[in-house]
C-alpha positions in Angstrom: 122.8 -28.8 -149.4 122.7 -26.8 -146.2 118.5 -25.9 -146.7 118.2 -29.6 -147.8 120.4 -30.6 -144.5 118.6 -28.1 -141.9 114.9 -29.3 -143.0 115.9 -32.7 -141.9 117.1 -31.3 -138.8 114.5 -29.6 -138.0 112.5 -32.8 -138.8 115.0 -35.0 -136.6 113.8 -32.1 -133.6 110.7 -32.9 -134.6 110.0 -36.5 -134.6 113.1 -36.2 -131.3 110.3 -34.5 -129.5 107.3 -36.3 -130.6 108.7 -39.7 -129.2 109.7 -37.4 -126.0 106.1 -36.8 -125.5 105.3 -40.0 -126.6 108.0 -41.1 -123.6 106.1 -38.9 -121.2 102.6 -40.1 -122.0 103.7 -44.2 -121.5 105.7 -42.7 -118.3 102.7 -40.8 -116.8 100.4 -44.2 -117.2 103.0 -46.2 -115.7 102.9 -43.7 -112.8 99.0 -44.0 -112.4 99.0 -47.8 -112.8 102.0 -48.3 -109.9 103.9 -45.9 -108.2 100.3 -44.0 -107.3 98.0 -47.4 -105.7 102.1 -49.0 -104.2 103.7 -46.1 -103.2 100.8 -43.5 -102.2 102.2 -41.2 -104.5 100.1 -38.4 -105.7 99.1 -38.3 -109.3 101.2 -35.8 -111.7 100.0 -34.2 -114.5 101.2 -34.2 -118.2 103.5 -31.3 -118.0 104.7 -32.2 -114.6 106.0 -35.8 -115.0 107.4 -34.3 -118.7 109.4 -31.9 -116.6 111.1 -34.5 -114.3 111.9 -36.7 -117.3 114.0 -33.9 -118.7 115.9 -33.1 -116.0 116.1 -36.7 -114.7 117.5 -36.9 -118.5 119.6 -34.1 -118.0 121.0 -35.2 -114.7 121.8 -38.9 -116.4 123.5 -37.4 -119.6 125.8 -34.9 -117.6 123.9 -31.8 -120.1 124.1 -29.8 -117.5 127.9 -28.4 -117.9 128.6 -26.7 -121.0 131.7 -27.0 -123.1 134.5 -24.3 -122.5 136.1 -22.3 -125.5 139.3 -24.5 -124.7 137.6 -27.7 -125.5 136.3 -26.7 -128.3 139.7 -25.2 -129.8 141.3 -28.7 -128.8 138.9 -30.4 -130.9 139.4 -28.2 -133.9 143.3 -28.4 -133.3 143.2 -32.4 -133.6 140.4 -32.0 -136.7 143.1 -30.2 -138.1 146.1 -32.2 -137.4 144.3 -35.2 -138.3 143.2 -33.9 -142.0 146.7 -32.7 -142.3 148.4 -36.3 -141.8 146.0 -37.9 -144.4 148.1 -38.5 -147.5 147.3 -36.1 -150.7 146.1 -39.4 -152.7 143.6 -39.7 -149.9 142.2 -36.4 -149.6 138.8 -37.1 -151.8 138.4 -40.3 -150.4 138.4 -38.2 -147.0 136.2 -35.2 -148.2 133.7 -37.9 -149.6 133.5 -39.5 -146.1 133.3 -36.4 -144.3 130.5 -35.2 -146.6 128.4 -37.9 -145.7 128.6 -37.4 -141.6 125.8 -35.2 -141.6 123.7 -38.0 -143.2 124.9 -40.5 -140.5 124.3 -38.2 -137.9 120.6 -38.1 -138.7 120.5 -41.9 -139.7 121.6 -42.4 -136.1 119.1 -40.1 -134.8 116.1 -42.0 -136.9 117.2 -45.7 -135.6 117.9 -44.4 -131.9 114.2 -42.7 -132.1 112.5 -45.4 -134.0 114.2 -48.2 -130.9 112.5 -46.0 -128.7 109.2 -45.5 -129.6 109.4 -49.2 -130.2 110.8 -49.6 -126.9 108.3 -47.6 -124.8 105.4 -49.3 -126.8 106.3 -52.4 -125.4 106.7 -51.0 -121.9 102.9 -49.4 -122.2 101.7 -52.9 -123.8 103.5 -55.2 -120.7 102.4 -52.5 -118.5 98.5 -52.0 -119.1 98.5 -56.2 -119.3 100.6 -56.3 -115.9 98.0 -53.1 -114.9 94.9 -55.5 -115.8 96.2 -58.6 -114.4 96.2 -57.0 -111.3 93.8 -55.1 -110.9 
């Protein structure tokens, strides 16, 4: 289960990454379209503009702290306490549940990934058409 699991991280990386250059690419025409001809901006290159959308990403998600030793004990401590209130009659029905969290994790991951490819697509469709309409 744990090879079977880590491939399908490794994919979730993957595909994570792809739509991140994918993000970067729709981001970078938008820039040449607007912000260069409006704001007299200079151009940026692929690996530039890919740069400030990670840390502007960074910066938005609050990334940039990592989590102490102390939070993570607190969050084992209440993992614990928590599986230790859950009745004996219940315990499968919890292992079951907790078994499957990996697989929701991931099926998270696909539907937030697949809204935003999805999502930029439409922004590089309305913005080439806004591009052309005034150009």
């Amino acid at each position: 289960m744990k090879k079977f699991l880590s491939k399908k991280m490794v994919a979730a990386w993957v595909i994570a990454l792809l739509v991140g250059l994918y993000s970067t690419f729709v981001a970078l025409n938008l820039w040449a379209w607007f912000a260069v001809p409006i704001l007299h901006l200079p151009n940026l290159s692929f690996l530039q503009l890919w740069g400030l959308m990670l840390l502007a990403g960074m910066l938005a998600r609050g990334n940039f702290q990592a989590v102490s030793e102390g939070d993570k004990n607190k969050w084992a401590t209440l993992g614990t306490a928590v599986e230790m209130c859950i009745p004996d009659e219940k315990q499968q029905a919890w292992k079951e549940y907790w078994d499957m969290e990996p697989m929701r994790v991931l099926m998270d991951g696909f539907s937030s990934t697949l809204g935003a490819f999805l999502s930029n697509s439409l922004v590089l469709a309305l913005g080439f058409i806004l591009h052309s309409v005034i150009s």
